[in-house]
Phi, psi and omega in degrees: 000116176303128183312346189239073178238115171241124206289171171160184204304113146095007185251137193245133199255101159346131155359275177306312183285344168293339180258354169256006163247353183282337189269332149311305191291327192272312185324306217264329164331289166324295198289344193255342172280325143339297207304313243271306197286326162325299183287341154293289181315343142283020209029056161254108188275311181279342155296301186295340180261333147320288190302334179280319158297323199275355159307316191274340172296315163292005189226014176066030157103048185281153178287330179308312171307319180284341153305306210288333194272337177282315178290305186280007158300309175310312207273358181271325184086024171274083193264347167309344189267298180314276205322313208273326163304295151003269181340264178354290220275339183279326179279301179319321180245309210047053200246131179322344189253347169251355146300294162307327175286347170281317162304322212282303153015281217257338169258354125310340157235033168083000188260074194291338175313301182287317210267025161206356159284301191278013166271328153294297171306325173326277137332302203260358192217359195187150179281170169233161165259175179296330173297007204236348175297336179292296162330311193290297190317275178338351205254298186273338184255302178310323194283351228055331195293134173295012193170209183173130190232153179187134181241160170234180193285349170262348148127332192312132174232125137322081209249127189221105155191170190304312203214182150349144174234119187255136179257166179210129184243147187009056183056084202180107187290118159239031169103202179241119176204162193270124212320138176139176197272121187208138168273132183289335173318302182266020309153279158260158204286161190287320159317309218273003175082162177300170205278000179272351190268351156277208134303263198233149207247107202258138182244129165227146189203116199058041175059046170213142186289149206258180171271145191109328187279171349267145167335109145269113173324305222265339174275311146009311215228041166286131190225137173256180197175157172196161179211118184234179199241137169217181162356284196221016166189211204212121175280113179210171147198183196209160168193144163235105202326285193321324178246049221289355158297325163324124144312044208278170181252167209198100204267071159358122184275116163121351175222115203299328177284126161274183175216109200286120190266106178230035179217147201287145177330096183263160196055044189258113185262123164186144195276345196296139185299131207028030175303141200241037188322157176241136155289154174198152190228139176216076177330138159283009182244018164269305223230095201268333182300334184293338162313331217222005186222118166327143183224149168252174177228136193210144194261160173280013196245025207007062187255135177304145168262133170323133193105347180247189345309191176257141116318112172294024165267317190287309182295330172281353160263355163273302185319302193217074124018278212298323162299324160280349189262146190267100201253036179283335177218152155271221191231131156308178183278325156322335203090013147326105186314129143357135161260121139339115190318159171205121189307153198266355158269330170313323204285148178233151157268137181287168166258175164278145146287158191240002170183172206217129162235147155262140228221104187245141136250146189268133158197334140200206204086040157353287171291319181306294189291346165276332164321282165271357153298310187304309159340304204299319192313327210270340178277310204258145211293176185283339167297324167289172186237104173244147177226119154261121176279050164344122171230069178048049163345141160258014200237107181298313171322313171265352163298328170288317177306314178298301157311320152301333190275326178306281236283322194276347168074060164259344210213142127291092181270138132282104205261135172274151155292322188235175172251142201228334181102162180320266189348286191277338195287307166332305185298302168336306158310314188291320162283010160257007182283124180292117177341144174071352189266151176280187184222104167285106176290116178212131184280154178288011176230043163240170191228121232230186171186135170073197175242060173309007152256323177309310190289336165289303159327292156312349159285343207266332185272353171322160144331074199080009178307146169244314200228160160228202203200126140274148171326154188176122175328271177274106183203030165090227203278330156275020162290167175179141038247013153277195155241319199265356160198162187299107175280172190284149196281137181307156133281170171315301189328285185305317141347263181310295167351288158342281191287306185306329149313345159269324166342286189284342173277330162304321210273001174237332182241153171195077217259157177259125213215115197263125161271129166342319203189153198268202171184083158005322156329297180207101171242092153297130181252115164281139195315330203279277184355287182315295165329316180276308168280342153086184213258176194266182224263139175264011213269319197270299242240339177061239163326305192119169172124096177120314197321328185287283156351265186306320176314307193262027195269344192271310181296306194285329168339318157311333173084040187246130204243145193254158193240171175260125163273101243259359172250048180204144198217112151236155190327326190034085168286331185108118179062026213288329207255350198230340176065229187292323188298346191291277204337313170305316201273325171306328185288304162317279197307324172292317176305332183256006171275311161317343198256325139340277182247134213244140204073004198300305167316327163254348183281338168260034162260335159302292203295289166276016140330293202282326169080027198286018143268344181335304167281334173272320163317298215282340177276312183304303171324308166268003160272005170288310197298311191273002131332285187298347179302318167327333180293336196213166218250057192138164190226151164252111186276155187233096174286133162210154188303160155295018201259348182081197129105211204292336180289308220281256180348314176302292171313309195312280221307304177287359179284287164337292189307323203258295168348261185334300155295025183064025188219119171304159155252144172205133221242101207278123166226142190278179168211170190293358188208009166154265164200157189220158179258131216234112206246129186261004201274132169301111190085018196206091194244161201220036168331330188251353162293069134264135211240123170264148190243205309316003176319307188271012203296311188285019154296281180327307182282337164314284193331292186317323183283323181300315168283015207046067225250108200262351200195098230263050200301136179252094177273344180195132191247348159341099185112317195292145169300131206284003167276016180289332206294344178280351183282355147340299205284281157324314184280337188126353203236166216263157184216127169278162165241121095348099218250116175236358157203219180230059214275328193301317184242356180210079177318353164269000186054314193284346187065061192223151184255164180283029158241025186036057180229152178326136151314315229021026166077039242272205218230153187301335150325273201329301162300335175275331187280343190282323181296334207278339178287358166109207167037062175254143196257337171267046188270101183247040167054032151246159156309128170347283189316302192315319188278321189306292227280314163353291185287359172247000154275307169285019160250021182255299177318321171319149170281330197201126170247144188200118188263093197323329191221169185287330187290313178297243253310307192311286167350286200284312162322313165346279213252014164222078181289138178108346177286170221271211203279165178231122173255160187246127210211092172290120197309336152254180127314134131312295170311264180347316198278306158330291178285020177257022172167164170307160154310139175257086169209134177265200167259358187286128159281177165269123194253189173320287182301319168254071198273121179354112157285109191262111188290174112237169170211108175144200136338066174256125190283178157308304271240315192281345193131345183000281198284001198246319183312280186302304180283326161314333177280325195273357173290301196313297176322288208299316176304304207091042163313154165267084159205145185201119182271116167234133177285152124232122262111217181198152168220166174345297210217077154264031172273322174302303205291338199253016172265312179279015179102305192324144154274114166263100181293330156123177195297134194252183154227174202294284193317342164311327217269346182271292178318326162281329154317280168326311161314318173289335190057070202267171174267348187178156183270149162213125165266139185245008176316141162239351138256191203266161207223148170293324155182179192214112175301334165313301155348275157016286162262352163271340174299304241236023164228043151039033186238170193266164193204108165296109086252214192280171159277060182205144151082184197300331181295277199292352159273008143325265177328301177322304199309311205276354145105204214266335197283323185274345182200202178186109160296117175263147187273193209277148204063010194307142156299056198032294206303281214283353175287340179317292168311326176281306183278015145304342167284329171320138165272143175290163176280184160321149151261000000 
């Protein structure tokens, strides 16, 4: 993908080419985390850690990298860098090796106070190894605390204290014993049952808790796993995060010996940070009962491993796919399933259902699940039933919680013996459900509002509904106000907020909308539905995660239709009962729902093509929006490109301002089929306001008219469809133009000639002949002229042209003689940025050993300077210069730039850049544009990183620099000769250490 590819109205980025820059991109991502450990392993510590940084800068913050990039950090002693990586990743996993290395941190620059709360959360959640006691020791003793206690998966518990030690397992006394090493098996009494099956193990030694106490067990001995059925044997692995050295054991349903998994997981994928999984393999011609019997898999704490038990329906569908997959109906064209022909003794009348039970199952997660009971209670009509399904909670808190709500006769609880999963806890409800009544399916980490069964319920009485589905922040093919991924869960305030706004918009639109498949979060069933399909299949889907998906890919065959209930909106946190473990086990069930129904996967990719909520999200949106309108007393639209960068920025800032003055903004951006709002409001995201044009253009002029929208700023129309440039007009209202590069007058924008050098602005030959080479990026099917005289009626028809600088005004009068004033309305302070401190600069020039560090910073394009870049770096290389060219950022070609010695570090995001900046420790800025720039936010930032700034003598930088004299910067001219751009800056001074 070419750097100057900016998406927009009609530009479409081909397939192929999005997959040959995604593979580049993974590539140099790869290549830059090698080079970074090679070169630790060679002890070149700051080369490796450059190459490590700029891996985690291309990869968005992947964790792994950012672990690898935090220990070599540690060990370097940047240890202000490690934390905050640290930090993240220890709140994110809570996994025992970012937990120490976060203690150990934090006790190397004195912060013993932080550097023994998490070596307690450490302690309390995860074994140690011996090398880490010593650690332990320093955390605790020194400190005043009397010790330190840590168990492992094998029950040993480990005691470092002053005097006696008393343990207490869930306020249950289990004596006094003395620092060392003990099995906890003996320990607690054979009544109270083993010791994995409790919480928390509270340790005190002089009645005061040591560190780590008290021990959560269950977080302890927590395991992920998964088990699959394939071709010619059955697959599986386990691990356990708290001890990830553990050696686990693995008990086979049908074989009395267990089987110690102790060799790593082979054709094992996963992005999660240090999963260290133990593998297993079991041939069906080893192991023939898995043909022919349901088999379980059990952990040594006997808990089923996700995926089990195997069912022989499931394994015979793995073995042979093409015999097994259900091919009787195909997909609609929505993506919708087929109904299956039925004969006229098949036809039915449905019934009404004649009561609602709601169905929660529980198993852990405390606050979610008491969260949402409450909802429901506080909610659901007098008429309902809820049933709850303990499915062996290990969490005594929510087992106490159930029982009082059973004993108060608020609840019908069914308690599981074992934990069995969403499938059978479900199946299990339903058979306390009474014949004929409907059934609300609802996970325990949802949040309800109002009278959310009735509107459900009222979905239930269409015509052939079999499920219904309601909006929800996570909720699949119903989400909002995204689609396209799971948003962040509301508080309660906003929930209601949330649903009575689906409320009042259903009571004017209230579209009837057949979705693929229902979604097991909040699934209404109607009493007919049920009866004919019967409850959902435990044989395939195990744990859960699809299962609802075949009840309803099986209903609709059936000829049962599933609806969106588009007036009812409920919480979703997402994942509540399976955590890290979803993703392995959703990957598993889908693969085996395709296989089930062959197509599945694309009739719902169909299905969001086509998209049949798309206009009521977009109706929800902009009543969100005119909501917020209320605060103020007008509105402003803003146009901007799709390019990011300094345009981007511009729009926020003046976005910012117009808040303040009491006028909404609303920020107009293109898309490949038209324009979409860009919502600038904190909290308030507008995903679905896209317009396709011009079909939708008076759709748009509603809106905009709705919002009252008093006023039009063109910060960029690049991209945009052109009948937008008309929309001023339409609505009636006055439009500024905000001028940031020179699109007005030069349809290539950059002024750049076909050797990538400044154009210097030649006579209109000269420009039609520079157009004829094609890749013009403002190419609007007009002729030169034609585009010149277009811009010079619409900056004269503007109410206001506003210039960052005296050079952009200059520039464009050049070349539109006759416009009225141009205000020059700069985009920083300049002064203000200066005057907030001295230069970091000494007097020592640069040698060898101490070589001048030269920033640049940002995106360099050819335009920015590229090829001036790249041959300064390759002058360097080849002389043995004391100078070293650092990016931070991205360029053109940064496999060339980074051949020629430069450092790239890779894409930043603006709060980032001081820190990064700093990091580098640079000696001096350099802008390397060679045309002229309307203004350059780099500049900026390299002032207020307190460094002095080299650039040409062209565009808004050099008068910039001019203004601010000789000590902040130094102007060149344009075209300086490698040699001699060299030279000045070997006269540059390094900064203070």
């Amino acid at each position: 993908m070419q750097a100057s590819f900016i998406p927009g109205y009609g530009r479409l980025l081909r397939v192929q080419d999005e997959a040959r820059w995604t593979a580049r991109h993974m590539q140099a991502i790869q290549t830059a985390f090698d080079e970074g450990r090679a070169c630790l392993t060679q002890g070149r510590r700051e080369d490796g850690l450059f190459w490590l940084k700029r891996a985690e800068a291309l990869s968005g913050r992947d964790d792994n990298i950012s672990f690898t990039c935090a220990m070599a950090l540690l060990e370097s002693g940047a240890i202000p860098q490690a934390l905050p990586r640290l930090e993240r990743l220890w709140a994110r996993y809570g996994l025992r090796e970012a937990g120490l290395a976060l203690a150990g941190g934090y006790l190397r620059c004195g912060a013993t106070g932080p550097a023994a709360r998490i070596m307690g959360q450490v302690l309390s959640r995860n074994s140690l190894t011996v090398e880490h006691h010593a650690l332990a020791d320093s955390l605790s003793f020194p400190l005043g605390v009397p010790g330190w206690a840590v168990l492992s998966n094998a029950g040993a518990l480990r005691l470092r204290a002053v005097g006696p030690v008393d343990l207490v397992l869930d306020g249950r006394r289990l004596g006094t014993v003395t620092a060392g090493v003990h099995d906890l098996a003996r320990l607690v009494p054979e009544e109270a049952g083993p010791w994995w099956r409790g919480q928390q193990l509270v340790v005190l030694c002089h009645d005061r808790p040591v560190l780590g106490s008290p021990i959560d067990i269950q977080a302890l001995i927590r395991c992920q796993s998964l088990v699959m059925a394939e071709a010619e044997g059955v697959r599986g692995w386990l691990w356990y995060p708290g001890e990830p050295d553990f050696l686990p054991w693995l008990w086979v349903e049908g074989h009395e010996d267990p089987l110690r998994v102790d060799r790593p997981a082979e054709a094992f994928s996963s992005t999660a940070l240090l999963q260290r999984p133990r593998g297993f393999y079991l041939p069906y011609a080893d192991w023939p009962r898995l043909l022919h019997r349901p088999t379980g898999f059990q952990d040594q704490y006997d808990r089923l491993l996700k995926g089990a038990p195997l069912d022989p329906a499931l394994v015979q569908l793995m073995r042979t796919p093409e015999e097994g997959g259900n091919r009787r109906k195909g997909w609609t064209k929505s993506g919708c399933r087929m109904v299956r022909k039925r004969s006229g003794a098949d036809r039915r009348k449905d019934a009404v259902g004649t009561g609602c039970a709601i169905i929660v199952p529980v198993y852990r997660g405390e606050a979610e699940v008491r969260a949402c009971l409450a909802s429901v209670l506080a909610t659901m009509p007098d008429s309902c039933r809820l049933i709850i399904v303990d499915d062996a909670s290990p969490d005594a808190g929510i087992r106490d919680h159930l029982d009082r709500l059973a004993v108060a006769g608020r609840i019908t609880l069914h308690r599981q013996m074992t934990n069995q999963g969403f499938v059978s806890s479900i199946n299990a409800g339903m058979a306390l459900v009474p014949a004929g009544w409907d059934v609300i399916l609802l996970n325990s980490d949802t949040l309800v509002s109002g009278n959310w069964v009735e509107r459900l319920c009222h979905w239930l009485r269409l015509e052939r509904a079999g499920t219904v589905t309601p909006f929800s922040n996570a909720g699949g093919l119903t989400s909002y106000p995204s689609h396209e991924r799971d948003n962040p869960a509301p508080d309660p305030a906003a929930l209601a907020a949330m649903d009575r706004l689906l409320q009042e918009q259903a009571e004017s639109v209230r579209p009837v909308v057949e979705l693929p498949t229902a979604n097991g979060f909040c699934m209404g069933i109607a009493a007919a539905c049920l009866a004919e399909v019967g409850q959902l299949r435990g044989a395939y889907f195990a744990q859960g995660y699809a299962e609802e998906n075949d009840f309803c890919l099986r209903a609709s065959e059936a000829g049962f239709r599933h609806l969106a209930a588009v007036d009812v909106y409920v919480l979703h946190h997402g994942h509540g009962s399976f955590g890290q473990e979803a993703v392995p086990l959703l990957r598993r069930n889908l693969d085996i729902l395709n296989r089930l129904y062959p197509g599945y996967d694309a009739a719902i990719q169909r299905w969001k093509k086509v998209n049949p909520l798309r206009d009521y999200r977009r109706l929800l949106d902009g009543r969100r929006l005119r909501q917020h309108r209320e605060r103020f007393v007008g509105a402003v639209a803003l146009f901007q490109h799709r390019g990011g960068g300094g345009v981007a920025r511009a729009v926020r800032e003046q976005a910012a301002l117009l808040g303040q003055a009491g006028l909404l903004p609303i920020i107009l951006e293109p898309t490949e089929t038209g324009c979409r709002v860009v919502s600038p409001v904190e909290g308030l995201e507008a995903p679905n306001l896209v317009f396709t044009l011009p079909a939708e253009q008076p759709v748009l002029l509603a809106f905009l008219r709705q919002l009252g929208v008093r006023l039009v700023v063109w910060h960029h129309m690049l991209g945009h469809e052109p009948g937008l440039r008309d929309l001023p007009q339409q609505l009636g209202v006055p439009y500024d133009v905000h001028v940031h590069d020179h699109v007005w007058f030069c349809p290539r924008i950059a002024l750049l000639n076909r050797h990538g050098r400044y154009c210097g602005e030649p006579s209109m030959a000269g420009c039609m002949e520079c157009l004829g080479r094609g890749s013009v990026l403002a190419d609007d099917g007009l002729t030169l002229p034609a585009f010149l005289a277009r811009s010079d009626r619409e900056l004269r028809q503007a109410r206001r042209i506003v210039a960052p600088s005296m050079d952009a005004a200059s520039r464009l009068r050049r070349h539109m003689p006759g416009l009225g004033d141009i205000s020059i309305e700069p985009l920083e302070d300049d002064w203000q940025i200066r005057a907030s401190g001295p230069l970091l600069r000494s007097e020592r020039l640069p040698t060898p050993e101490r070589p001048l560090k030269i920033l640049v910073l940002g995106g360099i394009s050819r335009w920015k300077g590229h090829d001036v870049l790249l041959a300064l770096g390759q002058h360097i290389q080849r002389e043995g210069l004391p100078l070293q060219l650092i990016v931070v950022g991205s360029t053109h070609d940064d496999t060339a730039s980074l051949a020629a010695g430069i450092r790239v570090t890779g894409s930043y995001e603006d709060r980032d850049v001081l820190p990064l900046i700093e990091d580098v420790k640079a000696d001096v800025g350099f802008v390397t544009s060679i045309a002229p720039e309307t203004w350059c936010y780099a500049l900026g930032w390299l002032w207020k990183a307190r460094l002095p700034v080299v650039g040409f003598d062209i565009g808004a930088s050099a008068e910039r620099l001019r203004q601010a004299g000789p000590a902040w910067g130094q102007v060149l001219p344009l075209g300086l000769p490698v040699e001699r751009l060299a030279g000045v800056f070997l006269r540059e001074k390094c900064r203070q250490e």
